[in-house]
N, CA, C and O atoms as a Tinker XYZ file with bonds, in Angstrom:
   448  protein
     1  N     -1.914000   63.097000  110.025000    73     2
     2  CA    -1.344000   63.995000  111.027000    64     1     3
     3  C     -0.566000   65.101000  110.326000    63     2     4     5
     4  O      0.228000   64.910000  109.404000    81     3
     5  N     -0.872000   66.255000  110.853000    73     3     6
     6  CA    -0.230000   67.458000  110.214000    64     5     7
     7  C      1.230000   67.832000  110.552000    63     6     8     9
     8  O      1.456000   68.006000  111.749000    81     7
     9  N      1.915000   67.932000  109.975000    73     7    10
    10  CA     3.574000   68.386000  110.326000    64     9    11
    11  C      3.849000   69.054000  109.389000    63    10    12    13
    12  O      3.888000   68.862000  108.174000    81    11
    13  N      4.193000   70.519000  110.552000    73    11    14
    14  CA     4.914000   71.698000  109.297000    64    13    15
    15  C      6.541000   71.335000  110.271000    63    14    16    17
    16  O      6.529000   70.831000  111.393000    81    15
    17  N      7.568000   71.655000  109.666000    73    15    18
    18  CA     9.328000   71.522000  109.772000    64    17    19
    19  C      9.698000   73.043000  109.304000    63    18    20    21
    20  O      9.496000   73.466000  108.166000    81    19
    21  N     10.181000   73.673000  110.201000    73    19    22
    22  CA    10.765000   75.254000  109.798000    64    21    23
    23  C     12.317000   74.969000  109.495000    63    22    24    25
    24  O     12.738000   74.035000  110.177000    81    23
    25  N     13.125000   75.454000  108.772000    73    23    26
    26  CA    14.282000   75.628000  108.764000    64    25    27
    27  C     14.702000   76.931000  107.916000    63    26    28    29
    28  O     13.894000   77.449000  107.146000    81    27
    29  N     16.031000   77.447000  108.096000    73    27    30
    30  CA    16.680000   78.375000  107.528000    64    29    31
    31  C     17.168000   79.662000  108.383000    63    30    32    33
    32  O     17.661000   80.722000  107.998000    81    31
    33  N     16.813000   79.126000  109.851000    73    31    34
    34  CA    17.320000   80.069000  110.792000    64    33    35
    35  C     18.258000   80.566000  111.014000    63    34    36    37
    36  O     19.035000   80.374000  110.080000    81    35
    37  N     18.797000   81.305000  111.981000    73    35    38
    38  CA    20.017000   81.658000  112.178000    64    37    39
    39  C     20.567000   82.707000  112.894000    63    38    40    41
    40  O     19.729000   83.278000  113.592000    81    39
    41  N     22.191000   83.356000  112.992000    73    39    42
    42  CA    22.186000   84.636000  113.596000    64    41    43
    43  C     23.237000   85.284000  112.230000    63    42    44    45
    44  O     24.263000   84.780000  111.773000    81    43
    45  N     22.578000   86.485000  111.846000    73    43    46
    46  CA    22.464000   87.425000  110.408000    64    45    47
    47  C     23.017000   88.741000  111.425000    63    46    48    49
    48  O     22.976000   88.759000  112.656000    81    47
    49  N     23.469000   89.672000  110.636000    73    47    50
    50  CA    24.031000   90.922000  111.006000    64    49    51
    51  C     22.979000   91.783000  110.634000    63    50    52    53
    52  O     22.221000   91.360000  109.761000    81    51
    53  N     22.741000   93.054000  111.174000    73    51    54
    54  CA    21.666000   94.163000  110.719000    64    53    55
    55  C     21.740000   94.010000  108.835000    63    54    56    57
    56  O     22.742000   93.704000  108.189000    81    55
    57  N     20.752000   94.239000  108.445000    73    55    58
    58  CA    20.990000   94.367000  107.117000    64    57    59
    59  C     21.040000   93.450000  106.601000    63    58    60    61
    60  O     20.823000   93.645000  105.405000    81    59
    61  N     21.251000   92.273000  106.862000    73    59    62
    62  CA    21.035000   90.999000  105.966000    64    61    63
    63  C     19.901000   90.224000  105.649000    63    62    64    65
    64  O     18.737000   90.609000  105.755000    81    63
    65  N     20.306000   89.038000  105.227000    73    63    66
    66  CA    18.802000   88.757000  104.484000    64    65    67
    67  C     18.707000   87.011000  105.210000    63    66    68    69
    68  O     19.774000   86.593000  105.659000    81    67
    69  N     17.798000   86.313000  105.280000    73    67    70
    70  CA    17.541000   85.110000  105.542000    64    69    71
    71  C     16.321000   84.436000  104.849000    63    70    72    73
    72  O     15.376000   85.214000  104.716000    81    71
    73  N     16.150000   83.410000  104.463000    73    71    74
    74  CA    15.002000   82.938000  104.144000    64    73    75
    75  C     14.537000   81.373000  105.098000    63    74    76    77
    76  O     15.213000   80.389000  105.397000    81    75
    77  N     13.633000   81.596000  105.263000    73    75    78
    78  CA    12.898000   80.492000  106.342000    64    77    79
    79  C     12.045000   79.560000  105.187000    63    78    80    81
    80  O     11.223000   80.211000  104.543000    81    79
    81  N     12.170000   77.898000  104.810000    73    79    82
    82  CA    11.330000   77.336000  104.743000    64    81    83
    83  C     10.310000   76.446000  105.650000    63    82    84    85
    84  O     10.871000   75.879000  106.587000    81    83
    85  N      9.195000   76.272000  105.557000    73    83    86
    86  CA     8.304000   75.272000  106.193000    64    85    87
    87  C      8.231000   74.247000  105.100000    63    86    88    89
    88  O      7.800000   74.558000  103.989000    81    87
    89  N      8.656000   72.988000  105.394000    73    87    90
    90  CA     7.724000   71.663000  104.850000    64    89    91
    91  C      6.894000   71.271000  105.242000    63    90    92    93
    92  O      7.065000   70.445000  106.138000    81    91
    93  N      5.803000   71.529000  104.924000    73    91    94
    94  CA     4.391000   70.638000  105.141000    64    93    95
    95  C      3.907000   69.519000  104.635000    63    94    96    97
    96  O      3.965000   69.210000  103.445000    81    95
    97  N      3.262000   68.676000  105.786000    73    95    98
    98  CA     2.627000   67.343000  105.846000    64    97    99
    99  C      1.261000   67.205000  106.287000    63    98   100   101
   100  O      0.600000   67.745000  107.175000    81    99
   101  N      0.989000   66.188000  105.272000    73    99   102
   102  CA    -0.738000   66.179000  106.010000    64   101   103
   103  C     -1.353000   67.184000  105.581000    63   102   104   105
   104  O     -2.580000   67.142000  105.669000    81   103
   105  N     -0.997000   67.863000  105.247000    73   103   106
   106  CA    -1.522000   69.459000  104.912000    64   105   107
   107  C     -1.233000   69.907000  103.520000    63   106   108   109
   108  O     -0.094000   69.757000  103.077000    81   107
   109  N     -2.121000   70.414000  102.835000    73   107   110
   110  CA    -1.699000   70.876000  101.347000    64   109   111
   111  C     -2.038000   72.558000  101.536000    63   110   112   113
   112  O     -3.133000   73.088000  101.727000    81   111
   113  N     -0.271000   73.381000  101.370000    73   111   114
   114  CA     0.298000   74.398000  101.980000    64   113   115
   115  C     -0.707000   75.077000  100.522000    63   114   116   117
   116  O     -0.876000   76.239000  100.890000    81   115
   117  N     -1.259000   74.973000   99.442000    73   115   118
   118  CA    -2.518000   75.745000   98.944000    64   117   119
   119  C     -3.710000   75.464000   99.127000    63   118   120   121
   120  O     -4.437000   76.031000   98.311000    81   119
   121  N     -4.231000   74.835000   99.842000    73   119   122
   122  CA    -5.579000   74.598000  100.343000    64   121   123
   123  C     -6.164000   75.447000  101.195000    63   122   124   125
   124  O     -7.328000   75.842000  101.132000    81   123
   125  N     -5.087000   75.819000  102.257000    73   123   126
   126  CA    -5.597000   76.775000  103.499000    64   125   127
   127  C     -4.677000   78.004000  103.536000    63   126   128   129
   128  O     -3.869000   78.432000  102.711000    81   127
   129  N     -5.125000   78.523000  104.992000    73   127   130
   130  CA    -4.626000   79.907000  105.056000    64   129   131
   131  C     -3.057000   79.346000  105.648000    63   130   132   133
   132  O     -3.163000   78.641000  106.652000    81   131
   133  N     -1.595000   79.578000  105.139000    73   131   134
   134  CA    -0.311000   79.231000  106.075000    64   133   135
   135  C     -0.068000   80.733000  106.193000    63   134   136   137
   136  O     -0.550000   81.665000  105.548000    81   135
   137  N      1.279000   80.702000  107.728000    73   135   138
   138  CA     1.415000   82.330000  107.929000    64   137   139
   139  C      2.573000   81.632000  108.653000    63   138   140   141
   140  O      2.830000   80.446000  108.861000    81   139
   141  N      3.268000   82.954000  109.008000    73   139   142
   142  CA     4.618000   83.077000  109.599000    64   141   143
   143  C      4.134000   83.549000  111.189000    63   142   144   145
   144  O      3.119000   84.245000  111.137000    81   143
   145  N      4.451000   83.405000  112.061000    73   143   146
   146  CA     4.417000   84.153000  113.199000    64   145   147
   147  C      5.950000   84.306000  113.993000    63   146   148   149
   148  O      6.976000   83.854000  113.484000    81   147
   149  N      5.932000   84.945000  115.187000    73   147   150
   150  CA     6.934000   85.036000  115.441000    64   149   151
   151  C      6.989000   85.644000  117.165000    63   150   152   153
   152  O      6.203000   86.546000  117.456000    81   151
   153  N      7.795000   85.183000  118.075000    73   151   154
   154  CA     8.129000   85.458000  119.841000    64   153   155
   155  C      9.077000   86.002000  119.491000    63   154   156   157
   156  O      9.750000   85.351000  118.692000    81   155
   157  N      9.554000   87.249000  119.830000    73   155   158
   158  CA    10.182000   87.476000  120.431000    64   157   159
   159  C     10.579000   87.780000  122.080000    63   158   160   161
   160  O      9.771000   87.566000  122.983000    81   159
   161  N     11.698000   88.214000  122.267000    73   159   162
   162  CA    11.825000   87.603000  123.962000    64   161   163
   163  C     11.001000   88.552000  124.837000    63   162   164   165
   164  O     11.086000   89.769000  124.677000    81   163
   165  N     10.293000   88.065000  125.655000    73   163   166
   166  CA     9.510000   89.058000  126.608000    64   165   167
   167  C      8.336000   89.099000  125.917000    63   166   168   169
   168  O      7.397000   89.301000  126.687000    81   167
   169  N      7.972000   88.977000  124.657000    73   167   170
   170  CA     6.762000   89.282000  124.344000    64   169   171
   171  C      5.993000   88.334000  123.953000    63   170   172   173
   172  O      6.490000   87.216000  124.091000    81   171
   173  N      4.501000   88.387000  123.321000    73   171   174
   174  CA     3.923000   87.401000  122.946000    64   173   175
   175  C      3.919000   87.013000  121.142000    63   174   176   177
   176  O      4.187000   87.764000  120.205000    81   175
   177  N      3.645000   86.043000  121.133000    73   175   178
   178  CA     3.519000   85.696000  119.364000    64   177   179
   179  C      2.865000   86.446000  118.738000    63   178   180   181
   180  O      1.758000   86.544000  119.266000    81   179
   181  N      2.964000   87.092000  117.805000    73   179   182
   182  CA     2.713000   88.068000  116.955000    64   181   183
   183  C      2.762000   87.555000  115.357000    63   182   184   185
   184  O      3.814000   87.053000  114.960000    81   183
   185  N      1.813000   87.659000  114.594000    73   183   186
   186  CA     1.703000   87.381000  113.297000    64   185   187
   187  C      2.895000   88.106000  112.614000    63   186   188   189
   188  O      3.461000   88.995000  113.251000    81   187
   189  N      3.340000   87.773000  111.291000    73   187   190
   190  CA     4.292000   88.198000  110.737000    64   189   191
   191  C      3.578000   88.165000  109.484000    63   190   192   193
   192  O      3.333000   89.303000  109.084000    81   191
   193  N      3.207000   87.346000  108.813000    73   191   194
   194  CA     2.858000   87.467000  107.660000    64   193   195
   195  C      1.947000   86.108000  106.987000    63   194   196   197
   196  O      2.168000   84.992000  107.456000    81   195
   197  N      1.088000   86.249000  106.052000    73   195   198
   198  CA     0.472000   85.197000  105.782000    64   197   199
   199  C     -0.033000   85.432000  104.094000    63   198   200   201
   200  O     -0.011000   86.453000  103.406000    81   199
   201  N     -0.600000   83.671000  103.691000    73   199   202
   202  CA    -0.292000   83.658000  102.842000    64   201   203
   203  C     -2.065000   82.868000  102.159000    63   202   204   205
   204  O     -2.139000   81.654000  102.346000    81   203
   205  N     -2.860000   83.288000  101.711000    73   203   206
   206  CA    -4.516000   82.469000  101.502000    64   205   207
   207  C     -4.254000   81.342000  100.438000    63   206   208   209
   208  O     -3.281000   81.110000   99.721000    81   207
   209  N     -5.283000   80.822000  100.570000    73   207   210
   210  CA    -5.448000   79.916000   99.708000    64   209   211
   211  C     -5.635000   79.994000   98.209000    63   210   212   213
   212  O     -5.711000   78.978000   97.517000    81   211
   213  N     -5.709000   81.230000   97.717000    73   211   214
   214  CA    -6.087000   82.110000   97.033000    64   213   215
   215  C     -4.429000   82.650000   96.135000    63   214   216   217
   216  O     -4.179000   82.988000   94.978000    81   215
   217  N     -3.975000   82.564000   96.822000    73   215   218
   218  CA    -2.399000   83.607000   97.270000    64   217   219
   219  C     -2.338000   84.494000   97.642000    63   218   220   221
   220  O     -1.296000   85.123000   97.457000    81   219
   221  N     -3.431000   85.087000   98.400000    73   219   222
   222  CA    -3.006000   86.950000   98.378000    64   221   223
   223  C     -2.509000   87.061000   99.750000    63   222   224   225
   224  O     -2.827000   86.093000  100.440000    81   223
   225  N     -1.963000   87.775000  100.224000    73   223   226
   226  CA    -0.737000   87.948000  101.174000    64   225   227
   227  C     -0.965000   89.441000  102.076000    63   226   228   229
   228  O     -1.692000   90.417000  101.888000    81   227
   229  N     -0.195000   89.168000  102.887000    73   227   230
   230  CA    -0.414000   90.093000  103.767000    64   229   231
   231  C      0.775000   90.169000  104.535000    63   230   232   233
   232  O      1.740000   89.447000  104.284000    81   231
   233  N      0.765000   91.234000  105.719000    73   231   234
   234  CA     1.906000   91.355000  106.346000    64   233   235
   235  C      2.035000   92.768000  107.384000    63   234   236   237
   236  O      1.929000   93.967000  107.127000    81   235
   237  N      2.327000   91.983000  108.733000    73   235   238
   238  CA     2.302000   93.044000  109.641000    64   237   239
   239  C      3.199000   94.493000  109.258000    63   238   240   241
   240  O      4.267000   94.643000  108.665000    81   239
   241  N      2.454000   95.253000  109.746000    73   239   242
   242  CA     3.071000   96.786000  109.485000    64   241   243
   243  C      4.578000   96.715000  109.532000    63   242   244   245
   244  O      5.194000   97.415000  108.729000    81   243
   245  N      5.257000   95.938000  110.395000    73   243   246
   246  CA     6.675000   95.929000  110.980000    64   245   247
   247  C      7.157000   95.373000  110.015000    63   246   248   249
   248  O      8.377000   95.523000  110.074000    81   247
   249  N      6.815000   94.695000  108.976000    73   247   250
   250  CA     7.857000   93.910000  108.073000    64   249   251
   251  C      7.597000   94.212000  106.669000    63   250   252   253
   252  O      8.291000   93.821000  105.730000    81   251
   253  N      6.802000   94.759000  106.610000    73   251   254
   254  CA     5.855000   95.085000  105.463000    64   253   255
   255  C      7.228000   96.098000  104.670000    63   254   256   257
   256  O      8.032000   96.922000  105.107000    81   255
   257  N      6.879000   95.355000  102.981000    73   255   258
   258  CA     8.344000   95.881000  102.144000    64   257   259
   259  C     10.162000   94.985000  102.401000    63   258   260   261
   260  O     11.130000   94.873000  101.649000    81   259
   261  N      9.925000   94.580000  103.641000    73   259   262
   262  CA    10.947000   93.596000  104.108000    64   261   263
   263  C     10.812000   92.419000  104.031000    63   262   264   265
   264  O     11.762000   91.648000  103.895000    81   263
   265  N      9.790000   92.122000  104.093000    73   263   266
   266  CA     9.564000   90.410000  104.326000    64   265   267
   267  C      8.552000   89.983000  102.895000    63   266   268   269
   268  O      7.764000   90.816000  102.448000    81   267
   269  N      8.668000   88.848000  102.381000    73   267   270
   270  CA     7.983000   88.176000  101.665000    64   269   271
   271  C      7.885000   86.507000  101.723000    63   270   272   273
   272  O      8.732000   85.614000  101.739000    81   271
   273  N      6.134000   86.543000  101.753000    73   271   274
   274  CA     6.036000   84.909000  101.773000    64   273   275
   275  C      5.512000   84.672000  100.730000    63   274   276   277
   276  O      4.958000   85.514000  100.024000    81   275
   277  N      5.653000   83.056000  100.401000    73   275   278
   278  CA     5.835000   82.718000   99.280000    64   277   279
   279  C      5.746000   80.868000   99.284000    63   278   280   281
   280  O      6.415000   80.047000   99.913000    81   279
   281  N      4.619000   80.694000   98.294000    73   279   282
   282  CA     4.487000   78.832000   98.719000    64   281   283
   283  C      5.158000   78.476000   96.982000    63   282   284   285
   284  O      5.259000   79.076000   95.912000    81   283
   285  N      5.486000   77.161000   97.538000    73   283   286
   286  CA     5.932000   76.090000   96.283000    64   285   287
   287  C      5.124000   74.529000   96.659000    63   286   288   289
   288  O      5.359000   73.630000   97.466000    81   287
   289  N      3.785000   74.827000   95.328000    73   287   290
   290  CA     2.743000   73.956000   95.666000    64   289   291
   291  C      3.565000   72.682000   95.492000    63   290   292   293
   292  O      3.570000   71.849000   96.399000    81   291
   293  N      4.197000   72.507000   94.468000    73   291   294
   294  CA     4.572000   70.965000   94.074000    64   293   295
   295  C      6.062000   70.579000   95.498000    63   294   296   297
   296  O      6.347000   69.398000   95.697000    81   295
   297  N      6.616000   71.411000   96.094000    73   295   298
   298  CA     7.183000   71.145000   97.568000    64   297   299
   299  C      6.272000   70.949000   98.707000    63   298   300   301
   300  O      6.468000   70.223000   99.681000    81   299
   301  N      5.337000   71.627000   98.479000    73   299   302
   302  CA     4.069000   71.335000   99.369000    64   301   303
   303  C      5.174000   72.211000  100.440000    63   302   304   305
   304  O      5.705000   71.496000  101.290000    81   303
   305  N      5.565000   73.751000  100.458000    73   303   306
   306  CA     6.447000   74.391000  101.818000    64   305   307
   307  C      5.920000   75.747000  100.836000    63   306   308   309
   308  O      5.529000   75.962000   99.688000    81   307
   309  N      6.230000   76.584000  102.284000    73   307   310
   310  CA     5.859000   77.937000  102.167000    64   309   311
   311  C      7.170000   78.411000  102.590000    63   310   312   313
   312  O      7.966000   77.716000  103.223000    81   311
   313  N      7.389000   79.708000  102.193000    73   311   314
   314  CA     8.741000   80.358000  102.328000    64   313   315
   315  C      8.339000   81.402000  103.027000    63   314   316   317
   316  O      7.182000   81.762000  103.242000    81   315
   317  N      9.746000   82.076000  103.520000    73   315   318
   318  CA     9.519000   83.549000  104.223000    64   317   319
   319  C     10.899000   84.479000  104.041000    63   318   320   321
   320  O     11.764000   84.622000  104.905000    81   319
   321  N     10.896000   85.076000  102.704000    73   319   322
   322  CA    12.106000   85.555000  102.690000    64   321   323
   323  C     12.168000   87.060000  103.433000    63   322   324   325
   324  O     11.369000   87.986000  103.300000    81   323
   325  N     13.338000   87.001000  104.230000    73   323   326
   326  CA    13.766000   88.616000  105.104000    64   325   327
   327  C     14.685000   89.007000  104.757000    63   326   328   329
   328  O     15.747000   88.398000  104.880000    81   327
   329  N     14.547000   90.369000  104.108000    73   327   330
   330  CA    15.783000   91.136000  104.215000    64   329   331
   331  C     15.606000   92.321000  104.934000    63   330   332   333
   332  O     14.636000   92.525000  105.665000    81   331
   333  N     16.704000   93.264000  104.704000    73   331   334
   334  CA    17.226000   94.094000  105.691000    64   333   335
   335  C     16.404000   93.978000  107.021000    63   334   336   337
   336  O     15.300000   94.345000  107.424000    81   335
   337  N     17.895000   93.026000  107.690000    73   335   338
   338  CA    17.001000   92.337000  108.839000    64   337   339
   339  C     17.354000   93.669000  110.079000    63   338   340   341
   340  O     18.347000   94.382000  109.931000    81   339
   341  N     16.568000   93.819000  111.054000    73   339   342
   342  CA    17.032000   94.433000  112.231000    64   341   343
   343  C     17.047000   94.026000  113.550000    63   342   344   345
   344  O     16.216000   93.179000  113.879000    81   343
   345  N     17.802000   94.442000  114.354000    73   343   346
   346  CA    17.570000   93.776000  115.809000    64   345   347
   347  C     15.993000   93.053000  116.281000    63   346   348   349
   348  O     15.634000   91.935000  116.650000    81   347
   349  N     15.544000   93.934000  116.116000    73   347   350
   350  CA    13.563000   93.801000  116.690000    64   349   351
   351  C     13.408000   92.467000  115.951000    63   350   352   353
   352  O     12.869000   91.580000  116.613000    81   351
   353  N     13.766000   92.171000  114.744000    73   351   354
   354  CA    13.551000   90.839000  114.324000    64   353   355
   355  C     13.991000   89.699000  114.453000    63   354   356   357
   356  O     13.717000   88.709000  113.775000    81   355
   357  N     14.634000   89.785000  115.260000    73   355   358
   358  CA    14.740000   88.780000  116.744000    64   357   359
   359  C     13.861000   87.948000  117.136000    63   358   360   361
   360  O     12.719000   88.300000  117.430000    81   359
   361  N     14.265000   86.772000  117.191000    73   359   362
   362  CA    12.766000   85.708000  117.907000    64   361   363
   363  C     12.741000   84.301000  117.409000    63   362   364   365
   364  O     13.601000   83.795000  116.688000    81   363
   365  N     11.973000   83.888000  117.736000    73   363   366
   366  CA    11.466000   82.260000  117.710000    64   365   367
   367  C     10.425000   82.044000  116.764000    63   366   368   369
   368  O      9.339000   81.767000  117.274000    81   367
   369  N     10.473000   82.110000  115.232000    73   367   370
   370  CA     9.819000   82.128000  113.771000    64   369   371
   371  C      9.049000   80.572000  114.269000    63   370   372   373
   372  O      9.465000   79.520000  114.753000    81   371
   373  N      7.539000   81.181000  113.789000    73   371   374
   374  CA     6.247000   79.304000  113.739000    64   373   375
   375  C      5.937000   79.908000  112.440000    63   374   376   377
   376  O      5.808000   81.064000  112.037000    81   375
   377  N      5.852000   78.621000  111.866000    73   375   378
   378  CA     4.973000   78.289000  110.744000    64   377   379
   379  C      4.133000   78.111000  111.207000    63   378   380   381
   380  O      4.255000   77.223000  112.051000    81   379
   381  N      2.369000   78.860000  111.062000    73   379   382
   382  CA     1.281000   77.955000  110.938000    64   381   383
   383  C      0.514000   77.796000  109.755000    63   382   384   385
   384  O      0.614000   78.443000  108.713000    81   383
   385  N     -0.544000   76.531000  110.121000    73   383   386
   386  CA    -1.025000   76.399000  109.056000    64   385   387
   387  C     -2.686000   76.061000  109.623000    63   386   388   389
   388  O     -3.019000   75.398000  110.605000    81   387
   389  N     -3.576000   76.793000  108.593000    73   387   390
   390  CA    -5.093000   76.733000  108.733000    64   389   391
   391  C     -5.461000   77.410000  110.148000    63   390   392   393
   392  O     -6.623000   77.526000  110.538000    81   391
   393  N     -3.917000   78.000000  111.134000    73   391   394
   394  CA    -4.526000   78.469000  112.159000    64   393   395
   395  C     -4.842000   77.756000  113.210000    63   394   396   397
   396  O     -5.075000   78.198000  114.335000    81   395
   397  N     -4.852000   76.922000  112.951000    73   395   398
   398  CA    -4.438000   75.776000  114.183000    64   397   399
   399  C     -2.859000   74.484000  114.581000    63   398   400   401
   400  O     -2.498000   73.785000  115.528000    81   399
   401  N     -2.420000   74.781000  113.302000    73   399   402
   402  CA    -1.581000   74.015000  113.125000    64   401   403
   403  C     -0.163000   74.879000  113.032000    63   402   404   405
   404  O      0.027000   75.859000  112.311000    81   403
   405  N      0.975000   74.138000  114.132000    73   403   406
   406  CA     2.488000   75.127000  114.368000    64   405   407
   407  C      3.123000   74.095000  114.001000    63   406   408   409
   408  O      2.756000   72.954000  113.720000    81   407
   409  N      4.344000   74.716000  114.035000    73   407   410
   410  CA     5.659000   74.135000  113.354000    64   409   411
   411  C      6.401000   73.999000  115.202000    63   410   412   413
   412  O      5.769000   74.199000  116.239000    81   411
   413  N      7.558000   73.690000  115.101000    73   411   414
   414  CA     8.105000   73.030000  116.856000    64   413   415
   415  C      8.995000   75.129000  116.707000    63   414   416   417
   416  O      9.050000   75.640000  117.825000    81   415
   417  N      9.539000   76.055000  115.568000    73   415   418
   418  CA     9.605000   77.067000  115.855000    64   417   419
   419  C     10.974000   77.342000  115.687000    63   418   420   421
   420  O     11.544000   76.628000  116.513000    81   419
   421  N     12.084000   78.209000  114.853000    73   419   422
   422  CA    12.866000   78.354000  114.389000    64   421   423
   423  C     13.884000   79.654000  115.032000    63   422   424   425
   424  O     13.388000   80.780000  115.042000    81   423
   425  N     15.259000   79.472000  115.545000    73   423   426
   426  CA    15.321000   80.809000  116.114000    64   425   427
   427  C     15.719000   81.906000  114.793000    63   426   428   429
   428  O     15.331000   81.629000  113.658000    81   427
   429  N     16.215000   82.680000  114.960000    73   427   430
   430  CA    16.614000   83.584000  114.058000    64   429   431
   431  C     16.610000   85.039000  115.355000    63   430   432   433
   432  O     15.765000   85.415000  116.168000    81   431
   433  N     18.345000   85.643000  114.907000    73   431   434
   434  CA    18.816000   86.144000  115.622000    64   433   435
   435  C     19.163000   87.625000  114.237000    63   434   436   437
   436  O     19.410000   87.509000  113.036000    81   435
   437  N     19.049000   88.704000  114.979000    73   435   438
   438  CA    19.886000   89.826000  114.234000    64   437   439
   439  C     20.871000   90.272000  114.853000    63   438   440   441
   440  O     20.474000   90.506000  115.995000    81   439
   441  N     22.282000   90.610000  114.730000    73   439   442
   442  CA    23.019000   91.112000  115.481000    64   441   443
   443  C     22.967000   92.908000  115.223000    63   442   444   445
   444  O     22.493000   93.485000  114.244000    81   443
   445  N     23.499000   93.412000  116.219000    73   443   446
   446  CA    23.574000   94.807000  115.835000    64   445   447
   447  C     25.397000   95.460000  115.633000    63   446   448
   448  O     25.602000   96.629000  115.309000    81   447
């Protein structure tokens, strides 16, 4: 059974930085595709960033230069470090993994 665990959430001031880990289970976080997604309020889940099996990486226009993900094979967890955070980055952070597989979803707040 697959279990990703998000932690490192929080509420950060404009401009600050946070980093989000996933621990993964059942799942070997270099085998498949893992990615960050993310709700914010009113809207729908939206990709944030992802990470191949391969390593090569990617990342929505909105975070792109701000955000970096990042796995630690022998933790078997993928990271998501944010800085200069802004309001809009606001929301309810999922780990997935292979694209079918979520994490229960992490808040993370920016203040202004």
């Amino acid at each position: 059974q697959v279990q990703l665990v998000e932690s490192g959430g929080g509420l950060v001031q404009t401009g600050g930085s946070l980093r989000l880990s996933c621990a993964a289970s059942g799942l070997g976080v270099s085998g498949v595709m893992m990615g960050w997604n993310r709700q914010g309020p009113g809207v729908q889940r939206d990709w944030v960033a992802r990470i191949s099996s391969g390593g090569y990486t990617i990342y929505a226009d909105s975070v792109k230069g701000r955000f970096t993900i990042s796995r630690d094979i022998v933790k078997n967890t993928v990271y998501l470090q944010m800085n200069s955070l802004k309001p809009e980055d606001t929301g309810v952070y999922y780990c997935n993994g292979d694209l079918i597989h979520w994490g229960q979803g992490i808040q993370v707040t920016v203040s202004s």
